[in-house]
LOBA-42073 format. One record per residue: residue number from 0; residue in three letters; x, z, y of N, C-alpha, C, O in turn. Coordinates in steps of 0.1 Angstrom, whole numbers. Example, Ala and Ser with C-alpha at 12.3 -4.5 7.8 and 13.67 -1.06 7.14 Angstrom:
% residues 2
seq:0; type:Ala; nx:132; nz:78; ny:-57; cax:123; caz:78; cay:-45; cx:132; cz:78; cy:-33; ox:142; oz:85; oy:-33
seq:1; type:Ser; nx:128; nz:71; ny:-22; cax:137; caz:71; cay:-11; cx:129; cz:79; cy:0; ox:134; oz:80; oy:11
***
This chain:
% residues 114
seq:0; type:Unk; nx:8; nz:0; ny:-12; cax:0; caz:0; cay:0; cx:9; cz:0; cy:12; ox:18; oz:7; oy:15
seq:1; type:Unk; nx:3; nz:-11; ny:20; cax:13; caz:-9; cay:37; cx:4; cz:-2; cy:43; ox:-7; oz:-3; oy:39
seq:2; type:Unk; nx:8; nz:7; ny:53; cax:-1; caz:12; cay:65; cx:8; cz:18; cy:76; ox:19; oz:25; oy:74
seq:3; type:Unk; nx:2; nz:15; ny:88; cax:4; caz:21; cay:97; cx:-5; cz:30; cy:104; ox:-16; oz:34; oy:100
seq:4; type:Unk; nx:-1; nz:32; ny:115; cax:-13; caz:45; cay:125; cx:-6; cz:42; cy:140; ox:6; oz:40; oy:143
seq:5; type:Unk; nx:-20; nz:42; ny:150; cax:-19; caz:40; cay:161; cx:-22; cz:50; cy:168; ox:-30; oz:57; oy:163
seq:6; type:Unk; nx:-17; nz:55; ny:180; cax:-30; caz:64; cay:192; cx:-31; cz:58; cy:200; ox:-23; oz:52; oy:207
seq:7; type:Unk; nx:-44; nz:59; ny:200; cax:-52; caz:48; cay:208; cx:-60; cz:57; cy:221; ox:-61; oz:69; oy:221
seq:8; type:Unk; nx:-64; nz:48; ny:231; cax:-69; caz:55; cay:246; cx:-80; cz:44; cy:244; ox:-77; oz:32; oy:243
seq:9; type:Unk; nx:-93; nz:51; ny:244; cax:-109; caz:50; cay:243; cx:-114; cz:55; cy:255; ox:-119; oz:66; oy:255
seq:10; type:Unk; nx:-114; nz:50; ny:266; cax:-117; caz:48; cay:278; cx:-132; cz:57; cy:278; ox:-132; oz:68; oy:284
seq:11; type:Unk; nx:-143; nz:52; ny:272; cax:-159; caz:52; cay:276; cx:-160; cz:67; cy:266; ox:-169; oz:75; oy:270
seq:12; type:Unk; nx:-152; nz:71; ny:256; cax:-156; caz:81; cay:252; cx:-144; cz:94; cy:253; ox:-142; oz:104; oy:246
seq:13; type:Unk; nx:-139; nz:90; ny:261; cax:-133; caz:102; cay:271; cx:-137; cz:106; cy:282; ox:-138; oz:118; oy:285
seq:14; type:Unk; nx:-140; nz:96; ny:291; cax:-154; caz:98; cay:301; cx:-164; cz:104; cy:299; ox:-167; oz:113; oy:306
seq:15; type:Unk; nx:-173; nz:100; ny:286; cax:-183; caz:101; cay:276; cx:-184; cz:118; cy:273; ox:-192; oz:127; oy:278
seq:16; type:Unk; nx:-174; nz:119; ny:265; cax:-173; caz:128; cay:252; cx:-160; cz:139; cy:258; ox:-160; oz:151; oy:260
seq:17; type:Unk; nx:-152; nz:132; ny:260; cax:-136; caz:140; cay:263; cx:-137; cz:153; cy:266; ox:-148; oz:158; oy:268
seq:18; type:Unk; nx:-127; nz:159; ny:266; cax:-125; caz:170; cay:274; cx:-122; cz:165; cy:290; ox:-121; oz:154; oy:295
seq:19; type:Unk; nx:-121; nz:178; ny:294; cax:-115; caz:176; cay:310; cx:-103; cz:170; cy:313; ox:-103; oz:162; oy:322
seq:20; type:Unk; nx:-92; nz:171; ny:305; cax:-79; caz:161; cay:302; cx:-83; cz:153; cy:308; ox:-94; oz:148; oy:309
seq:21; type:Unk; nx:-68; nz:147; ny:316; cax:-71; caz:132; cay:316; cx:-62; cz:124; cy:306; ox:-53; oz:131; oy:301
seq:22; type:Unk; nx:-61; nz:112; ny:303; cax:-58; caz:106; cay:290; cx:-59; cz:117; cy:275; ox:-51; oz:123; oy:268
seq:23; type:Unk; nx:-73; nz:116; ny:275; cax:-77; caz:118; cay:260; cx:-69; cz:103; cy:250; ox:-69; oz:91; oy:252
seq:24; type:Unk; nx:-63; nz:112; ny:238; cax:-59; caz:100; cay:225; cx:-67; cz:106; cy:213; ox:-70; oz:117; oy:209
seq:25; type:Unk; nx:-68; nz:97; ny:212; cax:-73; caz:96; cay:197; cx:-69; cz:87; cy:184; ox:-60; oz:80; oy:188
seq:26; type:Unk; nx:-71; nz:86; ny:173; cax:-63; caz:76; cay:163; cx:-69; cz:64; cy:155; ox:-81; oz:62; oy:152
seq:27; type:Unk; nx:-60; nz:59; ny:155; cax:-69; caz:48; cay:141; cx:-55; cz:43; cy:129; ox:-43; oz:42; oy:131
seq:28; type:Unk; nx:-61; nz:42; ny:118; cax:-51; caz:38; cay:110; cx:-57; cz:25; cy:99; ox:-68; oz:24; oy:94
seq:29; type:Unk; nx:-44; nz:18; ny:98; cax:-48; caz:4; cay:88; cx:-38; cz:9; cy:77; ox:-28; oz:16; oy:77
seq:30; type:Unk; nx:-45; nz:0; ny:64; cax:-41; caz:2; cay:57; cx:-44; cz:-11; cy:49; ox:-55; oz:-16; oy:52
seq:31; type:Unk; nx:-34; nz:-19; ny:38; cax:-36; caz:-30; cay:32; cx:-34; cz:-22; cy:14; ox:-25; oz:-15; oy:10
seq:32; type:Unk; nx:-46; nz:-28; ny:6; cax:-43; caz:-28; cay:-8; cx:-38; cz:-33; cy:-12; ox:-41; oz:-45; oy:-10
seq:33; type:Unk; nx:-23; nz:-29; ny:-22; cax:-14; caz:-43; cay:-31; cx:-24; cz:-57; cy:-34; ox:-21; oz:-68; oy:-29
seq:34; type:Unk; nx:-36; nz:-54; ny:-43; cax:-42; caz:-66; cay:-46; cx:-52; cz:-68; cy:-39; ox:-62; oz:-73; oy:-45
seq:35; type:Unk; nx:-53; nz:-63; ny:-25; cax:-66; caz:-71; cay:-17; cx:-57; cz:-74; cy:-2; ox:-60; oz:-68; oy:8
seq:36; type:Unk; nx:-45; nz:-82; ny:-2; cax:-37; caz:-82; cay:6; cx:-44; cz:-87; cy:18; ox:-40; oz:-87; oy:30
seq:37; type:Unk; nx:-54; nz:-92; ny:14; cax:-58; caz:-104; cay:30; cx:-74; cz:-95; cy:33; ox:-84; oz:-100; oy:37
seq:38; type:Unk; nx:-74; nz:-81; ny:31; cax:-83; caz:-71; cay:37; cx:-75; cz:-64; cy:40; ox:-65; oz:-63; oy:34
seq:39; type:Unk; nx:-79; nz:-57; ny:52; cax:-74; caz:-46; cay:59; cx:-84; cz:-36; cy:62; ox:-94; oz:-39; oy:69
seq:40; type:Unk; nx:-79; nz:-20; ny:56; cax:-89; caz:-8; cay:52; cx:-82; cz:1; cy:70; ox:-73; oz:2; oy:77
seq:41; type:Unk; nx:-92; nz:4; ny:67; cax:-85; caz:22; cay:79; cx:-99; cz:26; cy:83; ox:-111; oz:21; oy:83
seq:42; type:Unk; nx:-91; nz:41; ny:90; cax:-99; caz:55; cay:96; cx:-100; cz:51; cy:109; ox:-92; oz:41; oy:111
seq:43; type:Unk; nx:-107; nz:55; ny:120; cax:-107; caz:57; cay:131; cx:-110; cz:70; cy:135; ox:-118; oz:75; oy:127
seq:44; type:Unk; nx:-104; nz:78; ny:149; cax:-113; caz:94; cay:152; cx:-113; cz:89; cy:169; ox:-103; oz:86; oy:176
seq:45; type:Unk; nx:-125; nz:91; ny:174; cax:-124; caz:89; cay:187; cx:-132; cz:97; cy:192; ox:-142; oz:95; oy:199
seq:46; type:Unk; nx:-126; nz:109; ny:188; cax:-136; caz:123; cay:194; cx:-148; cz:122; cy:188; ox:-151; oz:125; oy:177
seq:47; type:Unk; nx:-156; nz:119; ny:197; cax:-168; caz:120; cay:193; cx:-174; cz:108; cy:180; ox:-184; oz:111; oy:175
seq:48; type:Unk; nx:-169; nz:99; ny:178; cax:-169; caz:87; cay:173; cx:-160; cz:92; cy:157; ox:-151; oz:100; oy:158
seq:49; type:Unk; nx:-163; nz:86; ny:143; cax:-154; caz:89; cay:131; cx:-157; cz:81; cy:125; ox:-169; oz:78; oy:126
seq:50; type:Unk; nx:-148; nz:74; ny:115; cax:-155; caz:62; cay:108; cx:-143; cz:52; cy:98; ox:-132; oz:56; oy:101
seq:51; type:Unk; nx:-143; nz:45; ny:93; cax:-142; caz:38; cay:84; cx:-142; cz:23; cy:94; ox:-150; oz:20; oy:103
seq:52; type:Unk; nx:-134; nz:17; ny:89; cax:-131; caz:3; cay:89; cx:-130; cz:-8; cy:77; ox:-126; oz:-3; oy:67
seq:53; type:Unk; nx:-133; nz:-24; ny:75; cax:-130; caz:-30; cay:68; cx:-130; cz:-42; cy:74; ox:-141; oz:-47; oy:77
seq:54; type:Unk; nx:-116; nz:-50; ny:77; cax:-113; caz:-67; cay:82; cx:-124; cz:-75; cy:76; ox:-127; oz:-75; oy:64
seq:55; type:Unk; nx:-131; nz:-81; ny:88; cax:-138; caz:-95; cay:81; cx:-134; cz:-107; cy:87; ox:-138; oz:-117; oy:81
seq:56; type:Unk; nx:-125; nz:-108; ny:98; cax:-124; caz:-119; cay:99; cx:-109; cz:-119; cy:107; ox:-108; oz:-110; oy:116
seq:57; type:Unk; nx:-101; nz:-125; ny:105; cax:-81; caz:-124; cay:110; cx:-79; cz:-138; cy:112; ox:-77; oz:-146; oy:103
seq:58; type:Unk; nx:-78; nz:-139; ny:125; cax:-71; caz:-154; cay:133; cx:-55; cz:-147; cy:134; ox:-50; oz:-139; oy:142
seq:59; type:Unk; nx:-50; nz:-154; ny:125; cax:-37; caz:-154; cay:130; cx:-26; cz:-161; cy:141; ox:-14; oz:-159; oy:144
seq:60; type:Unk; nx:-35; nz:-171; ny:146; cax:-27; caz:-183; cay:154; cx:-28; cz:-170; cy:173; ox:-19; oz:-171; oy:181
seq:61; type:Unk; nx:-43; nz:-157; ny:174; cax:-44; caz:-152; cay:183; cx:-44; cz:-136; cy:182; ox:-47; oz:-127; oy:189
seq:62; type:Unk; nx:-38; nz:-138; ny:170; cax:-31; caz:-119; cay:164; cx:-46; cz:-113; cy:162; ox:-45; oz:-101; oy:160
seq:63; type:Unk; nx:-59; nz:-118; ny:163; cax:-70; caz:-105; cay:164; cx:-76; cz:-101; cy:148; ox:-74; oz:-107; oy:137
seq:64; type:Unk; nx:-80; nz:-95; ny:149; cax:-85; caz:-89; cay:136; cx:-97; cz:-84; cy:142; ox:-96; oz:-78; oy:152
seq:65; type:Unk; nx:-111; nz:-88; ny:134; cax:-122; caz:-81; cay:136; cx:-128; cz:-74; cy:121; ox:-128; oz:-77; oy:109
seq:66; type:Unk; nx:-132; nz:-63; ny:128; cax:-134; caz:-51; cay:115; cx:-152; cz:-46; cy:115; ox:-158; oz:-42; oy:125
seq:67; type:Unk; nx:-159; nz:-48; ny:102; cax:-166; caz:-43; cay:104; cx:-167; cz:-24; cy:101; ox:-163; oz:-20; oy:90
seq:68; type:Unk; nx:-174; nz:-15; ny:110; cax:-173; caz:-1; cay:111; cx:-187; cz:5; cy:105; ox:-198; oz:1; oy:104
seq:69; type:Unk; nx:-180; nz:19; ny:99; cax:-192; caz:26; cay:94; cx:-186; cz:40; cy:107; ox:-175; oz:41; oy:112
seq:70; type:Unk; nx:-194; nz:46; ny:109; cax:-191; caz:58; cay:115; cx:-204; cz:65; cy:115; ox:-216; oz:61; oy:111
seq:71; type:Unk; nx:-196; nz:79; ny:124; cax:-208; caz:86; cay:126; cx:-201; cz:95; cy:140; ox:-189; oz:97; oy:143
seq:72; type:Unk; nx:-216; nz:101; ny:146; cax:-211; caz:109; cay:159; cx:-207; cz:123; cy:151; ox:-210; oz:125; oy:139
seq:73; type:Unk; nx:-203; nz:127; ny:156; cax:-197; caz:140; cay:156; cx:-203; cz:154; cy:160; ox:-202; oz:163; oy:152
seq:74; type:Unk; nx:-212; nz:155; ny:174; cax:-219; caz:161; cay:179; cx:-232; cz:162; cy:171; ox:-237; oz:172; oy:168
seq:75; type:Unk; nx:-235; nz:151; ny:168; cax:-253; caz:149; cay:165; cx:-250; cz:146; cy:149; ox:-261; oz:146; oy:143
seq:76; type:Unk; nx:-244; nz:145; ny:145; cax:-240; caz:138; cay:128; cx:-246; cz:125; cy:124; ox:-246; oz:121; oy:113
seq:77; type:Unk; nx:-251; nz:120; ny:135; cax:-257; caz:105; cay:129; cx:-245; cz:97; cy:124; ox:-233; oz:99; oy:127
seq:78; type:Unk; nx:-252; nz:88; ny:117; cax:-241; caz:76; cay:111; cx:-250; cz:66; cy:116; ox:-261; oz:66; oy:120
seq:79; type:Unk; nx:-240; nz:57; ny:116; cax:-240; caz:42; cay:120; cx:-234; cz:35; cy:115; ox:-222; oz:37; oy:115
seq:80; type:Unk; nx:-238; nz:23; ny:110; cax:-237; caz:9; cay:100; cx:-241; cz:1; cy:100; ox:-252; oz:2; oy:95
seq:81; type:Unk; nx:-238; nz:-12; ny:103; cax:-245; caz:-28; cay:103; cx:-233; cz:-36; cy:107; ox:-221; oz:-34; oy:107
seq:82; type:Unk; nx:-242; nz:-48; ny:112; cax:-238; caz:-61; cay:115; cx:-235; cz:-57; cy:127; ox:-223; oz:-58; oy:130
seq:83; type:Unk; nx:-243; nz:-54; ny:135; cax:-235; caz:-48; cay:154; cx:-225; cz:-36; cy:158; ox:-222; oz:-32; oy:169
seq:84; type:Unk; nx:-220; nz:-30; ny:143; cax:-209; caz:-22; cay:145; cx:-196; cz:-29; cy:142; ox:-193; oz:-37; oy:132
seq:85; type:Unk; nx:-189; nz:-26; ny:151; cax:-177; caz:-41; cay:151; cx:-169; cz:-35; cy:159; ox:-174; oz:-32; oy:170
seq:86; type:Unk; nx:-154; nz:-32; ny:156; cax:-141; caz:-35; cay:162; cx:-135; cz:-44; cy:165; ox:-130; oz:-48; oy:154
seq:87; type:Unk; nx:-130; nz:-51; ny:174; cax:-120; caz:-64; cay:172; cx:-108; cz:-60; cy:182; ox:-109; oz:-52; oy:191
seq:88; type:Unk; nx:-100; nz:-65; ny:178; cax:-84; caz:-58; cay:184; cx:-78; cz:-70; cy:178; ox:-79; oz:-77; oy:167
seq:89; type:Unk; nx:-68; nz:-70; ny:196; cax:-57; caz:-86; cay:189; cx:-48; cz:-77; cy:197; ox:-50; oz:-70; oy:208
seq:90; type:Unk; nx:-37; nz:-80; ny:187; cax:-18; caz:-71; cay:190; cx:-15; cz:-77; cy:198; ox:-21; oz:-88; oy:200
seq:91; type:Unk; nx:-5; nz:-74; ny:206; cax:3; caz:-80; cay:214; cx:18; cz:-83; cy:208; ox:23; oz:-79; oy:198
seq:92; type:Unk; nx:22; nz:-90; ny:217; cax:41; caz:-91; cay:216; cx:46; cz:-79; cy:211; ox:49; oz:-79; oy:199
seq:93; type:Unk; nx:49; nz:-65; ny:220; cax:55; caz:-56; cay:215; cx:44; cz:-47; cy:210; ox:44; oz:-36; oy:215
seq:94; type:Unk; nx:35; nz:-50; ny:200; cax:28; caz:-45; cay:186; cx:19; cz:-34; cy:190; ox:16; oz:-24; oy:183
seq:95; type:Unk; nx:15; nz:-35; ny:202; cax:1; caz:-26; cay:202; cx:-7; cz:-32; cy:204; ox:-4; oz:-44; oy:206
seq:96; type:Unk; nx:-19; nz:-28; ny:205; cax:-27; caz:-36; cay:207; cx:-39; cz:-39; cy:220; ox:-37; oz:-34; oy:231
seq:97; type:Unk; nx:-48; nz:-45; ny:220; cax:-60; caz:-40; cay:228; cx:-77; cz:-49; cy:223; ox:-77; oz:-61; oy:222
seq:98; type:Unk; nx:-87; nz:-42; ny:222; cax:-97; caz:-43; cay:220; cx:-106; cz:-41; cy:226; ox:-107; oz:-38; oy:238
seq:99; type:Unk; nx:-116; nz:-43; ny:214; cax:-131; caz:-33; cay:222; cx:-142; cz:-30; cy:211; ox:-138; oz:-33; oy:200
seq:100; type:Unk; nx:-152; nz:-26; ny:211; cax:-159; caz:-17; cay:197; cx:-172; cz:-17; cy:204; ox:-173; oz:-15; oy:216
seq:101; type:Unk; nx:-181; nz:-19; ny:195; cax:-199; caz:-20; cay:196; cx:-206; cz:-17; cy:186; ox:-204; oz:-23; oy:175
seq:102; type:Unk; nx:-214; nz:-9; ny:187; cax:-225; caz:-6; cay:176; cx:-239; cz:-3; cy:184; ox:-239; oz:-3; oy:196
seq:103; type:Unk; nx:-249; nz:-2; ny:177; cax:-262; caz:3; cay:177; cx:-269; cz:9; cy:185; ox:-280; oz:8; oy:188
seq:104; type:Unk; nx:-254; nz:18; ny:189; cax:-260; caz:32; cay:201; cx:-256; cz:27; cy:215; ox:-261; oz:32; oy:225
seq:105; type:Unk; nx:-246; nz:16; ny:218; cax:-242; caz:15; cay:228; cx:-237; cz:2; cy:233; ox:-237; oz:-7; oy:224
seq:106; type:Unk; nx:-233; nz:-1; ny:243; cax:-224; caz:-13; cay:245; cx:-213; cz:-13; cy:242; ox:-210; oz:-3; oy:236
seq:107; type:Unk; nx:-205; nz:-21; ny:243; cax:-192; caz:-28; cay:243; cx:-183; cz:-21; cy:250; ox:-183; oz:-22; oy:263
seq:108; type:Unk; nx:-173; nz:-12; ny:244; cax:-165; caz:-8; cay:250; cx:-152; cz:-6; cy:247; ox:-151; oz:-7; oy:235
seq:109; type:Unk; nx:-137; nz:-3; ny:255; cax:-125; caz:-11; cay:255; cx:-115; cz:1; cy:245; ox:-118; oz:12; oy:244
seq:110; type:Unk; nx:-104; nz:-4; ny:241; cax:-98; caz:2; cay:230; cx:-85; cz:-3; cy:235; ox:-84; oz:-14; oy:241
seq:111; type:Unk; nx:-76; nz:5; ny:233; cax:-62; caz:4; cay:236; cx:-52; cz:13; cy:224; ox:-55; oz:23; oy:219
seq:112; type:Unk; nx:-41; nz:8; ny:221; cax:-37; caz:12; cay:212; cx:-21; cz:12; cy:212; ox:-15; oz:3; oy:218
seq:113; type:Unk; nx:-14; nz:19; ny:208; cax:0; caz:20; cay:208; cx:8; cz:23; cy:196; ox:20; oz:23; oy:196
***
């Protein structure tokens, strides 16, 4: 198994959710199975936000990877799952990344990663 781990700055749920801090981090981590090399698994924790990841679709000619997400809130314990929960994140040059994340409860909002 390859994997790495990021900490990531979640803008809308530090605002949102955060503490009084300013730059709240939070994590996410990928991970690839020896024999499912062309899926990519991982965790995410964005405070209030927790959840599971699985790659559905990887352009590699523009580095993005889009993930479909299971999560759930934290506060309230709902879960959330479908077709409109979605991560997509494209890396950059020096290998972090930047995105953005949408589900059910909310709009579209931006993901940064290191």
């Amino acid at each position: 198994m390859i994997s790495c781990a990021y900490s990531v700055a979640v803008p809308y749920s530090s605002e949102s959710y955060g503490s009084s801090e300013e730059g709240d981090t939070y994590a996410i981590e990928f991970a690839h199975l020896e024999k499912q090399f062309d899926t990519m698994y991982g965790m995410f924790d964005f405070g209030a936000f927790v959840g599971y990841l699985r790659s559905m679709s990887t352009n590699k000619d523009t580095r993005t990877i889009k993930f479909q997400r299971r999560g759930r809130n934290t506060g309230e314990g709902e879960s959330s799952f479908g077709n409109d929960n979605i991560i997509q994140l494209k890396f950059l040059d020096d290998n972090p990344f930047e995105g953005c994340a949408q589900n059910d409860w909310f709009d579209r909002y931006e993901i940064y990663g290191k």
